[in-house]
Structure formats: structure tokens, C-alpha cells
C-alpha positions in Angstrom: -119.4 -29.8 -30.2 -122.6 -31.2 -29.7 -121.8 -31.6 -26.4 -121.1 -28.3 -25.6 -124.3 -27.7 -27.5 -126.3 -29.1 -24.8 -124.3 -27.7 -22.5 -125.2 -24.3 -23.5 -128.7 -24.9 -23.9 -128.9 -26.3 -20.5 -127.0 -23.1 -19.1 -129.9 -20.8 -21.0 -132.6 -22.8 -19.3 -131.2 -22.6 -15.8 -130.8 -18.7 -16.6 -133.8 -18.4 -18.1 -135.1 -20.2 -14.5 -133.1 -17.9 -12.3 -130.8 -21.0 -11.3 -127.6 -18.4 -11.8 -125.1 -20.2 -10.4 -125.8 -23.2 -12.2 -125.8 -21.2 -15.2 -122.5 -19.9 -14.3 -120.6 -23.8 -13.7 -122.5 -25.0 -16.9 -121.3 -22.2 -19.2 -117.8 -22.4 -17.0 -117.6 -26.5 -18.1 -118.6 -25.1 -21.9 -115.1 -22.9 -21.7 -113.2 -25.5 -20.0 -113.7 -28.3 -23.0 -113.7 -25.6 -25.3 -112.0 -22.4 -25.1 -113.0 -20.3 -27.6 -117.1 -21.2 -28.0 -118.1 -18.1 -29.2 -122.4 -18.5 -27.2 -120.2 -19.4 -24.3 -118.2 -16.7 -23.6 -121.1 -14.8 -24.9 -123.8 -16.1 -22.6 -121.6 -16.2 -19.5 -120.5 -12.3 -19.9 -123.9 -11.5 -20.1 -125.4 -13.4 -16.8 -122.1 -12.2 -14.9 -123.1 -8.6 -16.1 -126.7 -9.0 -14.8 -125.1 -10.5 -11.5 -122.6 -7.5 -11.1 -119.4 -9.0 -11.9 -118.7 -6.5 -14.3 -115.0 -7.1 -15.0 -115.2 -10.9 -15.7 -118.4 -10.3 -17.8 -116.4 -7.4 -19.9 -113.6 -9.7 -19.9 -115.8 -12.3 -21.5 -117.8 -10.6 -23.8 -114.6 -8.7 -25.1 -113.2 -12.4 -25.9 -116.8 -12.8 -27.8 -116.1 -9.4 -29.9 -112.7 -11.1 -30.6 -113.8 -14.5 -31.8 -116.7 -12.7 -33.7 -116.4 -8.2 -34.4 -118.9 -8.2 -36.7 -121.8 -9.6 -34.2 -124.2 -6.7 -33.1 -125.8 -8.1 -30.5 -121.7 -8.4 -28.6 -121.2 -5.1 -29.4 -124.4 -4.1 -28.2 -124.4 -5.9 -25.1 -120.9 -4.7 -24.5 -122.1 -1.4 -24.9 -124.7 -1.6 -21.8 -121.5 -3.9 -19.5 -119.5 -0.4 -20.0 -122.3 2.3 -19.4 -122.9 0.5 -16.0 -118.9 0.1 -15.6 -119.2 4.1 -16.0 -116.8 4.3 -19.7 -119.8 6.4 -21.1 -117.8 6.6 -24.2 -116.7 3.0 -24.6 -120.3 2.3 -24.2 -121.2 5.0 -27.0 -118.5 3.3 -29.6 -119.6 0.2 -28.5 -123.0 1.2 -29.2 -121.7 2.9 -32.5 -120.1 -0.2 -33.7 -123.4 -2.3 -33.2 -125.5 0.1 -35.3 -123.1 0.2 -38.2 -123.3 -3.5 -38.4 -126.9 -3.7 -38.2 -129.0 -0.3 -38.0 -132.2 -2.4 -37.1 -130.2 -3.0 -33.1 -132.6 -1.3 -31.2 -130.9 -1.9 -27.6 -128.2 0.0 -29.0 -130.3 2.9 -29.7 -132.2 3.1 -26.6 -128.5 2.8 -25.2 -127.3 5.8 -27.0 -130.9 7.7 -26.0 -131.0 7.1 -22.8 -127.2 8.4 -23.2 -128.7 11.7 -24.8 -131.3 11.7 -22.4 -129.0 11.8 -19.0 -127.3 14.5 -21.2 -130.3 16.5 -21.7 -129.9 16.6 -25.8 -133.5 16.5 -26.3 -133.6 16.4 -29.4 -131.0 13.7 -30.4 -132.5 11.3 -27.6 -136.4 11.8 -28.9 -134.9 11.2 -32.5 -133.1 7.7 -30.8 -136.0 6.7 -29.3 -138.3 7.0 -32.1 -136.0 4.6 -34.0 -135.8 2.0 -30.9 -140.3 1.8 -30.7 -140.1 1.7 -34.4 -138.0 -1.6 -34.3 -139.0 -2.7 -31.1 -142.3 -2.7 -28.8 -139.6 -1.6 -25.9 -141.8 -0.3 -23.0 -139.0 1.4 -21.6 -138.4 3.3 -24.8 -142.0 4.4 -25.2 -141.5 6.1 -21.1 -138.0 7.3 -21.6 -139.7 8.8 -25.3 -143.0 10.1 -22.9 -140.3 12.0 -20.4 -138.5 13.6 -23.3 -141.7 14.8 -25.1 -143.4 16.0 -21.4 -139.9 18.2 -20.9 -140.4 19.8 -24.5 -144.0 20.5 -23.6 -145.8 18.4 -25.2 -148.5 16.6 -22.9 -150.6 15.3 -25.5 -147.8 12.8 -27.0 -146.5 12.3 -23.7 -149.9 11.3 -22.4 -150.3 9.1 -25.5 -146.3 7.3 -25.1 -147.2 6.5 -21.1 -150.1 4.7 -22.2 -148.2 3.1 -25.0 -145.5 1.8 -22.5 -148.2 0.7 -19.8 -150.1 -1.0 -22.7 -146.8 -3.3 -22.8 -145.9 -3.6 -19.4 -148.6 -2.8 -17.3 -145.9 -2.6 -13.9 -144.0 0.4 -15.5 -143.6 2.6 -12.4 -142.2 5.6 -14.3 -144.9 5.5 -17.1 -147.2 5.5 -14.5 -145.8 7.7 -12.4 -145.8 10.4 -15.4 -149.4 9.3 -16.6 -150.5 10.3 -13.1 -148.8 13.6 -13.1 -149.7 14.5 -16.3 -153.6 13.9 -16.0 -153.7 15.9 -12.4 -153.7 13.0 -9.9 -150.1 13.2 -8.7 -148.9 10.3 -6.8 -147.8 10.9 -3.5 -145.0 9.0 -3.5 -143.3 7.5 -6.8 -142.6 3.7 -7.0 -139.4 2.6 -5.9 -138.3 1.2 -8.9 -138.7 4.5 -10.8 -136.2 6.3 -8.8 -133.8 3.5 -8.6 -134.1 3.0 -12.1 -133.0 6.7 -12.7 -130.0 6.5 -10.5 -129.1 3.5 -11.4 -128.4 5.0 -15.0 -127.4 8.3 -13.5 -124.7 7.2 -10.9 -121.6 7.5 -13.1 -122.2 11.1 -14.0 -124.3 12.3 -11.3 -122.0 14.4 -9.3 -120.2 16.4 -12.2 -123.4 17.3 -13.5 -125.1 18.6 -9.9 -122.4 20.3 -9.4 -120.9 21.6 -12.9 -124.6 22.1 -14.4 -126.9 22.7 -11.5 -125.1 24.7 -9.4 -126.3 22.0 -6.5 -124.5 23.0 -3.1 -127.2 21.7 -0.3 -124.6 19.2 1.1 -122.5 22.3 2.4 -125.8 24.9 3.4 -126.8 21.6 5.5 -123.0 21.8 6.8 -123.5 25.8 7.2 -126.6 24.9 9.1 -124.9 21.8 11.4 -122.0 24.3 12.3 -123.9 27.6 13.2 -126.7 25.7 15.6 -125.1 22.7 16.9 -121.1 24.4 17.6 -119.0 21.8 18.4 -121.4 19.0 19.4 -119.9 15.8 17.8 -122.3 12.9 16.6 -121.7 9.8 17.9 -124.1 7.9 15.1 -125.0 9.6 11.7 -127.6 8.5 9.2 -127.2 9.8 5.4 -131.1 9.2 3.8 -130.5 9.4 0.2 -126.8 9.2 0.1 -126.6 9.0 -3.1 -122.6 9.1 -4.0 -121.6 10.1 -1.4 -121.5 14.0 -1.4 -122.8 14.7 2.2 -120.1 11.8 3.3 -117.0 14.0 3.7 -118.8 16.6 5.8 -120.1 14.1 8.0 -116.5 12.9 8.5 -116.6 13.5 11.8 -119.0 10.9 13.0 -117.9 7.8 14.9 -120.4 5.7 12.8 -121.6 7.2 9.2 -124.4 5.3 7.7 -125.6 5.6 4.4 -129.1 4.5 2.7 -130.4 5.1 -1.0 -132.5 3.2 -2.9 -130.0 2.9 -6.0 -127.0 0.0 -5.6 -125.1 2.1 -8.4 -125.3 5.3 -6.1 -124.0 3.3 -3.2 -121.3 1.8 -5.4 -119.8 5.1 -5.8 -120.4 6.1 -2.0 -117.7 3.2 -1.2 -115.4 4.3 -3.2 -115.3 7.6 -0.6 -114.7 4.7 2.4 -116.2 7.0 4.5 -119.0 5.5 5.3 -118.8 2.9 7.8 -122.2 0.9 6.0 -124.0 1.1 3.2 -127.7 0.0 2.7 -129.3 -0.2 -0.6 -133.1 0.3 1.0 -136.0 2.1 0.9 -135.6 5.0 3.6 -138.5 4.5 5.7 -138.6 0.8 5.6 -134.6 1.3 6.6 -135.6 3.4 9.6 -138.6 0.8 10.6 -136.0 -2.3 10.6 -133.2 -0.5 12.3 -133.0 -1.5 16.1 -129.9 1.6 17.5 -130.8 5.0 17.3 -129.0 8.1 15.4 -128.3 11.2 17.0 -127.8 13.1 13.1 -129.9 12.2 10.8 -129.4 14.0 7.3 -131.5 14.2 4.2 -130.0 16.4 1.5 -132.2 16.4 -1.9 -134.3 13.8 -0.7 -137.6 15.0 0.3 -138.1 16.1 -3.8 -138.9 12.8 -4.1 -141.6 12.4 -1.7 -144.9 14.0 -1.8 -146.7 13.4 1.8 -143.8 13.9 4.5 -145.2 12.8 7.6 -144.3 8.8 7.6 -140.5 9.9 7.2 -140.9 12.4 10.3 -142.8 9.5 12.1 -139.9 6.6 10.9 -136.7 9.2 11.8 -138.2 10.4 15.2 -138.4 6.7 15.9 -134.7 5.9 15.3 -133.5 9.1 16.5 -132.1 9.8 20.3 -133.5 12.0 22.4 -132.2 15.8 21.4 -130.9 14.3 18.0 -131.1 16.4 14.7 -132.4 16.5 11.4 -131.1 18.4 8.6 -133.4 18.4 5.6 -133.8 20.7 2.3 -137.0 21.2 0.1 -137.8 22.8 -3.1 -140.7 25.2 -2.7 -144.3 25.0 -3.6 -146.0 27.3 -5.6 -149.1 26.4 -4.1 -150.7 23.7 -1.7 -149.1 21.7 0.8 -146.9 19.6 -1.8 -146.8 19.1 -5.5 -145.4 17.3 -7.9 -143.4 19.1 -10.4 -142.9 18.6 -14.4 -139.4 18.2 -13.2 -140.8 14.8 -11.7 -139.9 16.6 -8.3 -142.2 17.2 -5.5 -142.1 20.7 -3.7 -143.4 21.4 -0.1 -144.8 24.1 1.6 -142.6 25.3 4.7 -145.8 25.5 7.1 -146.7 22.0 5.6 -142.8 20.7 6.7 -143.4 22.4 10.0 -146.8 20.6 10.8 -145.5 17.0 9.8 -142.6 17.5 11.5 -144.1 18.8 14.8 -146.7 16.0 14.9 -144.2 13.5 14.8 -142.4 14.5 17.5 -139.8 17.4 16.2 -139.4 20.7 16.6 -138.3 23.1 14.2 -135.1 24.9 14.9 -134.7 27.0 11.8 -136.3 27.1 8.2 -134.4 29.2 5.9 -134.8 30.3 2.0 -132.4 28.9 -0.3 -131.4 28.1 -3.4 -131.3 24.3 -4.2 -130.2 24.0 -7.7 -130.4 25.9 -11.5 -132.9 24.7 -13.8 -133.0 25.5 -17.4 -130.4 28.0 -15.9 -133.0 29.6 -13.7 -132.4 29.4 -9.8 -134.7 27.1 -8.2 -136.0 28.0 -4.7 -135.9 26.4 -1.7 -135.6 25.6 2.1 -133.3 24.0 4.6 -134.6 22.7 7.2 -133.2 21.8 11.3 -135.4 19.8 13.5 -134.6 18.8 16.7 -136.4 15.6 18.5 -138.3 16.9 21.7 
């Protein structure tokens, strides 16, 4: 026992060090002398869940919640393995279970509000994270808490959580990126760990709710698009910017080479289940289309450009990658004013004439720009604009 002891504490250390793998053999040796070590099977579900092995570290931390159901930080911790799995409700009992044995678990309340908060119940995820920062000095908590209270109107606390949550962790890109909005000095683009953060969390539910709650149907008014000005022309090499899961893939099908690029890993692990897409490329979009050495002659970008304030290093990175006569298929929500702006939805929206003078300077021209609907909001039709460019 004392050996496996010092096993484990070895295995912590190298984990703690980002030495993974050793962390892996040494908890491994742990199991192999003794079977049913409770911080073993523990310890190695958890680093095999931050790796992304999720079904050994489910299988592991399920033998933990065996040797010991009344530990809340298993349960708790088993709760996060099945939200990134995509069992929302095994993650919500899970969850559940942790709280009832020990109220005070704050992960397992910022699990269950952030839960609420991909939900949109407002109320029950502000009420969550209240109880998480009261236990906890969690800096995401205080920015999730800062987003909830922004989208009930109510700057002041919102102002007040961001600079809570930057206080703690002066790197938090979507405190910041809020913080900005909310005292007029919008960023013009937000960090990259914002949006792959909320993707990351959204992935599992993502397409049921674009489609079932938003009304979203850009993928096939891009399609509409493709098919009335381009007939029959096939595309030898297709680039999906922002993939996402996948919901552009199958009307792309007809590409001899699909490629797909979004910043969030999650996203893309849905987009393989499709197998449509002959790679996948967890990457930035422009520093994707910089490092790429073949060109594209379709490059797509449906729902994409909401997250990007200034357009014209996108134009400048696709024109670069794309072969002469290619296309680009793009949509936009619609500013109110300005070239650009960034939205309390966290969105940007852009100016047609702005779209058309970025484009045009980096080398396209523009085929068509029509009005459209991009999605419902608040159940309220949001307007639009899809876009085909053509490289000159």
C-alpha cells in the first residue's frame, strides 16, 4: 500500500508537470499491483479525460463511483467526462448525485449552469452560478455569470462580473472580450480561445438547436446560391471555413476533395462522424489558409464571418489559396450602422458595401449579394446577406 502510495504521488507530479504519459504507465503500474485503488482509477480517468480518451476515462472513473458512490468529487468529475461524451443527462444526474452528497461542489454547479446556460434558462443558470462564485473564486463562473446578466440587460453587473473574472485570471478571453463590448471598444476580432471554448461546450447540441430553435438554414441558401450561378460546374477542391459539425458537408458532397477547418476539436469530432469530409483541421481559418500550399476552387463560409469584425485579412488569406475563377460563398448578419459591429448577441454584423470593398481589394469580385434571413432570435427574424464572390 505504501508503495502504491508513492506510486500515485509520483503519477500526480508528472501530471501536474505535463509528463502525461508517464502519468498514464505510473497510475497503469498502481492498477496492475492493485486492482481496485480507489485515487488510481480516480486519477487515471481523469488525465485520460483531459487527453480525450473518453471511454477508458468513463470506464475508470465509473469503477471509482463503484469502489466509493458517496465521493462527490467522482461524481462530479464524472459529470463533466459525460457532458463532453455528449449524455447531457448522465452528466446532469451525475451532477445531481454530487450535489446531494455535498451541496458545497461547486464544479457541479457551474456544470449544471453552464448546462442551463447552453439551454438558455436564464434564470436557473444565473441562480447556479451565483452558488458556484459563492463557494469558489471560479473565473469562468464569474464570465459565464457576466454573459447571463449582459443577455437579461443588465450591463452594470455584467460590467462588474468581467472585471471580477479578469481580476482572477487576467487571460480570460471571453471576460475580456465582453468587457470590451460592453464599455464601447469592441474588439475586432475575439480571442480564439473564446469561440473554441463555446463550441467546445456547444458541439453535442449544436445542430438540434440551429435548426429546431433558430430556424438556421444558411447551409442550403449557400446551396441555392452554388446551384443558380455556378449550374453544373463541379469543384474539384472544397474548403469548409467554420465547419462546425458538419452541416454544409452533405451539400458539398460532390467535391473530389472536402476540407473542413474550425477552431473547436469537439465541432470537428462530430464533422467525422458525417465521413464526408476527406480532412479535418482543428485551426484558426486564416492561419489555415496562410500554411496551406494547394489551392481551392470553392471555398465556403457559412455563419462564420459573425465572428469576425474587420473582414479584409480573410479575403486577402482565401484569394491566396483560391484558383483562378474559384468561388466564395459567404453569409453575414446585417449592421444597423457602420461598417461592422459587434452585437450583444457576441456577433459581429457587416455592412454589405463594407463586404463588397474588402472583398474587391483583395482580389474578388462580387457576383451577387442578396437579403436573407440568417436565423430567429428571441423569436424575431434576424437579417442578413449571402454573399458569392468570384476570384478575378
Amino acid at each position: 500500500m505504501k508503495k502504491s502510495s508513492k506510486l500515485i504521488a509520483e503519477a500526480a507530479a508528472a501530471a501536474s508537470a505535463g509528463m502525461h504519459e508517464t502519468a498514464e504507465r505510473l497510475y497503469r503500474k498502481v492498477l496492475a499491483r492493485d486492482p481496485g485503488n480507489l485515487d488510481g482509477h480516480y486519477l487515471l480517468g481523469s488525465l485520460l479525460a483531459e487527453r480525450g480518451d473518453l471511454p477508458a476515462a468513463e470506464k475508470h472513473l465509473n469503477i471509482a463511483a463503484t469502489l466509493n458512490p458517496r465521493s462527490p468529487y467522482v461524481w462530479s468529475n464524472l459529470g463533466s467526462l459525460r457532458r463532453l461524451a455528449g449524455d447531457i443527462d448522465g452528466a446532469l444526474a451525475a451532477w445531481t448525485r454530487a450535489i446531494e452528497l455535498d451541496p458545497r461542489s461547486a464544479e457541479a454547479w457551474f456544470g449544471i449552469g453552464r448546462i442551463h446556460v447552453a439551454n438558455e434558462n436564464l434564470d436557473d443558470a444565473e441562480a447556479c452560478l451565483l452558488r458556484v462564485v459563492g463557494l469558489k473564486p471560479l473565473a469562468p463562473a464569474w464570465s459565464l455569470l457576466a454573459s447571463v446578466t449582459d443577455k437579461k440587460g443588465r450591463s452594470d453587473e455584467a460590467i462588474a462580473y468581467c472585471r471580477r473574472a479578469l481580476e482572477i485570471q487576467p487571460g480570460n478571453g471571453s471576460a475580456a472580450f465582453l468587457l470590451a463590448r460592453l464599455e464601447g471598444r469592441p474588439m475586432a476580432y475575439p480571442p480564439g480561445d473564446t469561440i473554441r471554448t463555446l463550441f467546445d461546450g456547444y458541439a453535442d447540441t449544436f445542430e438540434q438547436h440551429v435548426t429546431d430553435k433558430l430556424s438556421y438554414d444558411i447551409p442550403r441558401q449557400l446551396q441555392r446560391l452554388l446551384a443558380h450561378h455556378a449550374g453544373e460546374r463541379r469543384f474539384a477542391r472544397v474548403a469548409d471555413l467554420g465547419c462546425g459539425t458538419g452541416l454544409m458537408g452533405p451539400l458539398l458532397a460532390g467535391a473530389d476533395e472536402l476540407v473542413g477547418v474550425d477552431l473547436s476539436p469537439r465541432m470537428l469530432d462530430q464533422a467525422r462522424k458525417k465521413n464526408l469530409y476527406a480532412r479535418l483541421v482543428a485551426a484558426d481559418l486564416i492561419e489555415f489558409l496562410d500554411a496551406e500550399s494547394g489551392s481551392f476552387d470553392l471555398l465556403v463560409a457559412a455563419d462564420v464571418l459573425i465572428y469576425m469584425g474587420t473582414l479584409d485579412a480573410l479575403f486577402r488569406a482565401a484569394a491566396a489559396r483560391a484558383s483562378p475563377g474559384a468561388l466564395f460563398a459567404c453569409s453575414t448578419e446585417a449592421a444597423s450602422e457602420g461598417d461592422w459591429q459587434l452585437r450583444r448577441s457576441g456577433r459581429y454584423a457587416h455592412a454589405p458595401g463594407y463586404v463588397r470593398g474588402c472583398a474587391e481589394a483583395a482580389g474578388w469580385s462580387v457576383v451577387v449579394q442578396e437579403a436573407a434571413q440568417v436565423r430567429l432570435e428571441s423569436q424575431a427574424p434576424v437579417a442578413g446577406h449571402i454573399h458569392l464572390l468570384a476570384r478575378t
